[in-house]
ZAMARGU-4260 file (C-alpha; in steps of 0.2 Angstrom, whole numbers, plus 5000, padded with zeros to 4 digits):
<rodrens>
0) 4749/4669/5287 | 4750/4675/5268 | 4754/4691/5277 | 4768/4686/5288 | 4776/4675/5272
5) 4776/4694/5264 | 4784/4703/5278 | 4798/4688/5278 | 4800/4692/5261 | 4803/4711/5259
10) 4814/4710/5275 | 4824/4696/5264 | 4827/4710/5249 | 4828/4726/5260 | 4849/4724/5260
15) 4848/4720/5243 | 4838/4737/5237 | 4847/4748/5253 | 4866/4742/5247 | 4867/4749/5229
20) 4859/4763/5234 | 4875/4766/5249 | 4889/4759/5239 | 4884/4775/5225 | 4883/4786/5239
25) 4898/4784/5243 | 4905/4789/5226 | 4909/4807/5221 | 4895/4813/5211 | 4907/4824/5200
30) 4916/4812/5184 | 4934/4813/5185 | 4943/4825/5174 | 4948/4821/5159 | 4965/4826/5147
35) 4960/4831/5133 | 4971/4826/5115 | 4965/4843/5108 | 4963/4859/5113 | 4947/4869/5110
40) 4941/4884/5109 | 4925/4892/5112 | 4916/4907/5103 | 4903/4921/5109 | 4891/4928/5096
45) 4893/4948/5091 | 4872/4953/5090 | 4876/4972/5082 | 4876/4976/5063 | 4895/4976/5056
50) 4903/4979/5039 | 4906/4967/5026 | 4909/4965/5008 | 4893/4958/4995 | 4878/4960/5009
55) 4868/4969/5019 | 4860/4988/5017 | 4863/4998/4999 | 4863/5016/4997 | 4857/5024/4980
60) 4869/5035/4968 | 4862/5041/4955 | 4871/5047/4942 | 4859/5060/4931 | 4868/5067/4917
65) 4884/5068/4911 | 4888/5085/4920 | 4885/5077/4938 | 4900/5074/4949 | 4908/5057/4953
70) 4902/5050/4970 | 4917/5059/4982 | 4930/5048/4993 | 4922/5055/5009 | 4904/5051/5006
75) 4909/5034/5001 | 4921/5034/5019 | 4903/5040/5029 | 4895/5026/5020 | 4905/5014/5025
80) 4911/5020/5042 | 4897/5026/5049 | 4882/5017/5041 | 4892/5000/5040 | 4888/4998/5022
85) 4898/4990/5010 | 4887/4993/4994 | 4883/5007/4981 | 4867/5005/4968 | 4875/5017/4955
90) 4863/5018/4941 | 4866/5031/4927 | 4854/5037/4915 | 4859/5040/4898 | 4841/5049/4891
95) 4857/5062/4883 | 4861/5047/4873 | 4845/5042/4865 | 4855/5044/4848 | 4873/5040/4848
100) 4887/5036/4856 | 4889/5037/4875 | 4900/5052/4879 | 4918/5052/4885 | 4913/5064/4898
105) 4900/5053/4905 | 4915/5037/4903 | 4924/5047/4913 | 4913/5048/4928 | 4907/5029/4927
110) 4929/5025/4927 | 4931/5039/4943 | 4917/5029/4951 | 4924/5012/4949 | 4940/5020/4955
115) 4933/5029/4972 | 4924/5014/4978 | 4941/5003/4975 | 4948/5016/4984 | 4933/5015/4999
120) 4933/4997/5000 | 4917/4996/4994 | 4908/4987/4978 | 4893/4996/4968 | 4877/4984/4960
125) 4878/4995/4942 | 4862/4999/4932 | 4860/5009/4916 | 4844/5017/4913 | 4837/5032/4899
130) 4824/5040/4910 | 4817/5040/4927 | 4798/5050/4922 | 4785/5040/4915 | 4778/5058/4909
135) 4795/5059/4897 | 4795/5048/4882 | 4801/5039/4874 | 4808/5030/4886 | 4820/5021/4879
140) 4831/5022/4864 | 4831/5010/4849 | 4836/4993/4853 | 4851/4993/4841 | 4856/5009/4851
145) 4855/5003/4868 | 4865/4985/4861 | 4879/5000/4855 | 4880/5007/4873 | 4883/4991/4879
150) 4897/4988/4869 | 4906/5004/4871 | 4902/5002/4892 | 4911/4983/4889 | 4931/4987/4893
155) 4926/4999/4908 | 4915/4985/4915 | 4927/4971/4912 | 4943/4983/4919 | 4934/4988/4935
160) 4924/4970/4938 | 4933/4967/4953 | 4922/4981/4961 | 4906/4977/4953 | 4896/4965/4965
165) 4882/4963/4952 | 4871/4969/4939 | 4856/4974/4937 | 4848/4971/4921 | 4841/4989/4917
170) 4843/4998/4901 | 4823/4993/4896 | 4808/5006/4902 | 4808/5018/4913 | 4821/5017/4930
175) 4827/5002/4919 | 4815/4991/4925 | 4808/4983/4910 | 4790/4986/4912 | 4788/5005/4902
180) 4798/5005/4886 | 4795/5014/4869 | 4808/4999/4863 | 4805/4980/4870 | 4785/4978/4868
185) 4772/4985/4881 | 4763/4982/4887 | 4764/4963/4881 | 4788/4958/4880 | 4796/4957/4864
190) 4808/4946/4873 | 4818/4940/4859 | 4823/4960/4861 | 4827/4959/4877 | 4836/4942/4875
195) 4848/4952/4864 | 4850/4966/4879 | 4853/4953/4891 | 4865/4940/4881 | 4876/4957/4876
200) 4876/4960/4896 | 4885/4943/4900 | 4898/4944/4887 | 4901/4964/4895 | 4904/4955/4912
205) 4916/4942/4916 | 4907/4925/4917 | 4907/4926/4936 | 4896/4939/4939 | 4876/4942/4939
210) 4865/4951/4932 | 4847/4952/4943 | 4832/4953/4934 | 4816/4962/4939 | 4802/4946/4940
215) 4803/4928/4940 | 4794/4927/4926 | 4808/4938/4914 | 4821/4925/4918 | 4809/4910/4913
220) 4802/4919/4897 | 4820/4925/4894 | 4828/4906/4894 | 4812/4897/4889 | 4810/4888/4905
225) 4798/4884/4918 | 4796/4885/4934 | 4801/4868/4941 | 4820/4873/4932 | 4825/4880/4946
230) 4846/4879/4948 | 4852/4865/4958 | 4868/4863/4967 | 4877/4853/4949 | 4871/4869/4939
235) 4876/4881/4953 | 4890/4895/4948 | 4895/4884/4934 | 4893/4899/4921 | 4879/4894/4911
240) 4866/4907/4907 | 4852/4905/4920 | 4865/4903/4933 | 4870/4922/4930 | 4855/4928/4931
245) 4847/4933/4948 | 4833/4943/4956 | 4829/4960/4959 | 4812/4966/4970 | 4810/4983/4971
250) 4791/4984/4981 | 4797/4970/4990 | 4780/4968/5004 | 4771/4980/4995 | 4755/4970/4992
255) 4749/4954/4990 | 4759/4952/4974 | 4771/4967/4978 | 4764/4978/4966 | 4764/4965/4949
260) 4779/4956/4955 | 4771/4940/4954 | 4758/4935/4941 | 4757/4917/4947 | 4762/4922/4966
265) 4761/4904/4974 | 4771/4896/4959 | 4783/4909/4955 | 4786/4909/4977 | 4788/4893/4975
270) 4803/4894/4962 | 4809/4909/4967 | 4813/4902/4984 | 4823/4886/4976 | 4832/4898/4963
275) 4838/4911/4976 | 4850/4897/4986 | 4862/4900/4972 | 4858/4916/4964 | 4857/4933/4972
280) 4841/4942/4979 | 4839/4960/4983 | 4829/4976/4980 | 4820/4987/4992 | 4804/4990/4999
285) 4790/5004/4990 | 4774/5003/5001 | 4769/5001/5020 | 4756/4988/5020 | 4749/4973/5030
290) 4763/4963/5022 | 4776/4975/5029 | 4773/4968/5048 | 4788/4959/5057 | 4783/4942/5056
295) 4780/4940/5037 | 4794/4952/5033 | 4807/4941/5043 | 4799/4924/5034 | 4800/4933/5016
300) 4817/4939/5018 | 4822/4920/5024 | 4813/4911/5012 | 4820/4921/4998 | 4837/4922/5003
305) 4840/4942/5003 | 4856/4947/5002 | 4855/4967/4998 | 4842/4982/5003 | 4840/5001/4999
310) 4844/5007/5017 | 4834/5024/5013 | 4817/5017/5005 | 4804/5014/5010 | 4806/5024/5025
315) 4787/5018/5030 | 4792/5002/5030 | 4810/5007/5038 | 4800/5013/5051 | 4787/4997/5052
320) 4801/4986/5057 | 4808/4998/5071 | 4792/4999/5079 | 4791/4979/5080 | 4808/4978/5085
325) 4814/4967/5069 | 4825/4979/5059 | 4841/4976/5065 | 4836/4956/5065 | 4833/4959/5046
330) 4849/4969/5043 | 4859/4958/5051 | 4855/4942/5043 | 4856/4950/5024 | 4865/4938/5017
335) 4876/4930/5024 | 4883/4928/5043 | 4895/4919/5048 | 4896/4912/5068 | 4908/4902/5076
340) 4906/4890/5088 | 4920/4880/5092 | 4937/4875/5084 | 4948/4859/5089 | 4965/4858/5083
345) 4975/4840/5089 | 4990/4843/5104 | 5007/4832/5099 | 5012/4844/5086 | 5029/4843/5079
350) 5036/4852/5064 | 5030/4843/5050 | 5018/4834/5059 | 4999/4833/5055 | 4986/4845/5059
355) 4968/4843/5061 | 4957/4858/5063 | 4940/4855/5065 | 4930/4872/5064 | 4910/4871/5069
360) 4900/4885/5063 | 4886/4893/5056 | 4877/4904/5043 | 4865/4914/5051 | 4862/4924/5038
365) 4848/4922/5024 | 4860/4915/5009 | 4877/4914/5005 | 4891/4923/4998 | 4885/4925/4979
370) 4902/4930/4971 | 4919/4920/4971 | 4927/4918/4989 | 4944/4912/4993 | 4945/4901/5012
375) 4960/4899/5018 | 4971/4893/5036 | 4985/4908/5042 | 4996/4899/5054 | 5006/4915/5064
380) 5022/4911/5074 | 5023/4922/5090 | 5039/4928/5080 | 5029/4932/5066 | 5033/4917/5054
385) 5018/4916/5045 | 5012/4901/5034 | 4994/4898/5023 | 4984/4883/5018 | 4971/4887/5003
390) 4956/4875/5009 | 4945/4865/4999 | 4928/4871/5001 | 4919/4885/4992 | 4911/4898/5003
395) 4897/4902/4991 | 4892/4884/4996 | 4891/4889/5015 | 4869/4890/5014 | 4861/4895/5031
400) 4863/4881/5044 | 4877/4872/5053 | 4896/4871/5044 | 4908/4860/5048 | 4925/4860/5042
405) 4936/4847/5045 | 4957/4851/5041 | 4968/4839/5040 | 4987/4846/5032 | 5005/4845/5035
410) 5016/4858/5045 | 5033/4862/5039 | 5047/4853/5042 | 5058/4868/5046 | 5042/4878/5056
415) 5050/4885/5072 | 5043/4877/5090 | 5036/4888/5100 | 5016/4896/5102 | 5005/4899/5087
420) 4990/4907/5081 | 4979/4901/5069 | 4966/4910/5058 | 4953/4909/5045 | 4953/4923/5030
425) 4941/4925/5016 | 4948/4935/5005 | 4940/4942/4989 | 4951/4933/4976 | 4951/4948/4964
430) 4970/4955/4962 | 4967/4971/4969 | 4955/4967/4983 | 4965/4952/4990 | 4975/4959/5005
435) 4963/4973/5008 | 4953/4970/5023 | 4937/4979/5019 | 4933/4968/5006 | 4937/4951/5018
440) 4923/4941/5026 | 4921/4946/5046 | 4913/4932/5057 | 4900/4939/5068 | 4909/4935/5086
445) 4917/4946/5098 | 4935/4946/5100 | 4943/4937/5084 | 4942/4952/5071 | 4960/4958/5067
450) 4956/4974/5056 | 4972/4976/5049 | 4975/4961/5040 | 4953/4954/5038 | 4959/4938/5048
455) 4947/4928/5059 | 4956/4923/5075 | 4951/4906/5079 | 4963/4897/5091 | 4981/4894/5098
460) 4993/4878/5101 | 5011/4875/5103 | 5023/4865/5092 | 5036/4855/5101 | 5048/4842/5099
465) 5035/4830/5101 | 5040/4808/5100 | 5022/4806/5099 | 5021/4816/5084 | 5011/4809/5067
470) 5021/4814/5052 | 5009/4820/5038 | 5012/4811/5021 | 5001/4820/5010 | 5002/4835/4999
475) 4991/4848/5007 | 5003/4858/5016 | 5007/4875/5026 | 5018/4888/5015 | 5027/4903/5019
480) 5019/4919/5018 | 5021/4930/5009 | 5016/4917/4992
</rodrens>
C-alpha cells in the first residue's frame, strides 16, 4: 500500500519536473546580442625585448683619462638600435686630478658626452671615480679636493640634466664605491665625510634626480635613520633627502650576502624591499653562484624593484639565465612595462560633448618609472586636427599590478565631425627631449607603436551631430596641437 501511495505520488510531480525542463529547451541557448553605449578595444601583449627610456640593460663607458675620446654617435646608434638599450654608465676617473682643478680638456669630453647621447636618444647613470686598482694608492684625493670637483662639475651637470637618468654616488674609494678610500675612513666610515660628498651631489643635480648608493646601510648611516624609515607614498618624490637617494648593487646574487652588500641581510632585505617602490634599484651581477639560478634571480629582481643592469657582466651569470630560460623574462620586466588591456571610450559624441575613456592596463615590470613622466590624451582627426588633454595621474605612481585610468573631459566646441584616433604619450617633460620619440614611454603590445611621433595607439570613435549628446561643463578640456 505505502508503495502504491508513492508511485501515485511521483506520477502526480513527474509534469511538474518534465515542464521547466521543455519550456528551457525550447529557448535558444545563446543571450541575445546586446548594443553596446561604448566602443571597446582590445589589446594583445608584445613578449620580445624593446627600447625605452630610464630601464632595462646598461652598457659601461668608461672614461680613463682625459686624453680618451668621447663615446662616438655611432656606437651610441649600435647601442640603441641593435641592443635595444637606452642607458650609458659613464664613469670617469679623475686619479690625474688628485691635486687641483679638473681640466678643461677633461670638461670638454664629459659636455661632448651629454651632447652625443642627446643626440642618440639615450640618458647615461653618471659616476665619478680616482682610481679603478686597489694596488694604486691613494685611492682618493683629499676630501676638500673631491667637494672642489663637485663644484666645478655643478653647471655641466645642471645644463645637461635632462640626459642624466641618475647618479651614482661615487667619488669615495676605489671604482667609486665607497668601501677602499685613503680619504673617508676604512675600514670603519667617517660618514660625516661622506655626508659633505653627498649633500654637495644634491645641490650639483636638480632636485629631481637621484643619486644611488652602494648598501642599504650608507643611506641609513648617511641620514641617521633606521630601517623601519623606509619612504612611503606621502614622502615619495617630494624632494627631501632620503627620497633622492637610491640603491646600487654591483654583485647582485653573488653570495649569500652578495659579497658584503648586506651586513644584517634579513633586515636590510626587508627595507630595501619597501624603499625601492619609490627609489631606483640597479647594478649588475659579479659572481655565478647558487644564488644566480632562475627562480631566485626572478624573485630578487621582483622584490627589489630593479630597474637597470650591466648587459656585459657577469657573463657567468649572463649565461646562467640563458641556460634556464629566464633572461629574457628578467630583461624585460627591468623596470617598468606597461601592457594594455582594454580601452572604452562612450558613443554619442558631439563637439563639445563629454568624453570618458576608460583605459585598463598593467605594469608588468618590476618598478615604476623613477624620474618625472608627463601622461597625456592625443585626440587626431582623420584630417589631421590634432587636440591634447594633460591627465592627472603621475606615472612614477604606476607600481606593478593592475592600472586603471578613468578620463572624463570635454571635446571642442568647434572639433570637426568625422573619425578619430586617440592616443596615450608619455613624454619626457625635459624641454629638449619632449617631442623626441626615443625618450617616450612604449607600451609593450603589438600594433599601437607610432615611431614617429612615441604615441601609443589606443582606440578610434566618431563625432557626430549627435541630440543625445551630454555637453561637458567642466574645465578639463581637449586643445589644439601644436600648444
Amino acid at each position: 500500500m505505502k508503495i502504491d501511495n508513492l508511485k501515485k505520488t511521483t506520477l502526480f510531480f513527474i509534469p511538474f519536473l518534465i515542464l521547466p525542463v521543455l519550456l528551457h529547451s525550447c529557448k535558444d541557448p545563446k543571450p541575445e546580442p546586446v548594443e553596446l553605449d561604448y566602443y571597446v578595444q582590445h589589446y594583445e601583449p608584445l613578449d620580445e625585448i624593446i627600447f625605452n627610456p630610464e630601464r632595462g640593460h646598461y652598457t659601461h663607458r668608461g672614461t680613463a683619462n682625459q686624453n680618451a675620446a668621447p663615446i662616438s654617435v655611432s656606437a651610441l646608434e649600435t647601442v640603441r638600435n641593435f641592443h635595444k638599450v637606452s642607458l650609458v654608465l659613464t664613469i670617469y676617473y679623475l686619479g690625474e686630478f688628485m691635486e687641483g682643478a679638473i681640466s678643461d680638456q677633461m670638461m670638454g669630453i664629459i659636455e661632448q658626452n651629454m651632447t652625443n647621447l642627446r643626440e642618440t636618444g639615450l640618458k647615461c647613470i653618471v659616476r665619478f671615480a680616482y682610481k679603478s686598482n686597489v694596488n694604486d694608492e691613494p685611492w682618493d684625493p683629499s676630501p676638500d679636493i673631491v667637494l672642489q670637483h663637485i663644484e666645478q662639475l655643478t653647471p655641466v651637470l645642471q645644463q645637461n640634466s635632462d640626459v642624466i637618468a641618475l647618479a651614482e654616488a661615487g667619488f669615495i674609494g676605489v671604482w667609486g664605491e665607497w668601501y677602499y678610500t685613503s680619504s673617508f675612513g676604512y675600514p670603519e666610515a667617517d660618514w660625516p665625510l661622506r655626508k659633505q660628498v653627498i649633500d654637495a651631489w644634491m645641490e650639483a643635480l636638480p632636485q629631481n634626480r637621484m643619486i644611488m648608493v652602494r648598501t642599504p646601510k650608507y643611506k641609513t648611516n648617511l641620514f641617521n635613520i633606521t630601517l623601519a624609515d623606509y619612504l612611503n607614498e606621502t614622502e615619495a618624490y617630494s624632494g627631501i633627502p632620503k627620497a633622492r637617494i637610491g640603491h646600487h648593487n654591483d654583485c647582485f646574487l653573488a653570495s649569500h650576502n652578495d659579497y658584503g652588500t648586506y651586513s644584517n641581510i634579513y633586515a636590510e632585505k626587508d627595507y630595501l624591499e619597501m624603499d625601492t617602490r619609490f627609489v631606483c634599484m640597479g647594478g649588475e651581477t659579479c659572481n655565478p653562484s647558487v644564488y644566480c639560478e632562475c627562480d631566485n634571480a626572478l624573485t630578487e629582481t621582483a622584490r627589489f624593484h630593479w630597474s637597470y643592469l650591466n648587459k656585459d657582466y657577469h657573463t657567468g651569470v649572463l649565461n646562467i639565465w640563458e641556460d634556464g630560460n629566464c633572461y629574457q623574462d628578467i630583461i624585460m620586466r627591468l623596470g617598468y612595462r606597461f601592457l594594455l588591456d582594454s580601452t572604452t571610450v562612450n558613443k554619442n559624441l558631439s563637439p563639445g560633448s563629454a568624453i570618458t575613456l576608460r583605459i585598463a592596463m598593467k605594469n608588468d615590470g618590476y618598478a615604476a618609472p623613477f624620474n618625472p613622466r608627463e601622461a597625456e590624451l592625443i585626440l587626431e582627426h582623420a584630417d589631421g586636427n590634432t587636440y591634447v588633454l594633460p591627465i592627472q595621474h603621475d606615472p612614477r605612481f604606476w607600481l606593478p599590478g593592475e592600472i586603471n585610468l578613468s578620463i572624463e573631459a570635454g571635446l571642442p566646441i568647434d572639433a570637426p565631425l568625422g573619425d578619430y584616433t586617440v592616443y596615450l604619450h608619455l613624454p619626457d617633460p625635459e624641454p629638449l627631449l619632449r617631442g623626441n620619440p626615443f625618450y617616450s614611454i612604449r607600451c609593450s603590445n603589438t600594433g599601437i607603436w607610432d615611431e614617429d611621433r612615441g604615441y601609443n595607439k589606443l582606440i578610434g570613435f566618431t563625432l557626430t551631430n549627435n541630440e543625445e549628446s551630454v555637453m561637458y561643463n567642466g574645465d578639463k578640456l581637449f586643445t589644439l596641437m601644436p600648444r
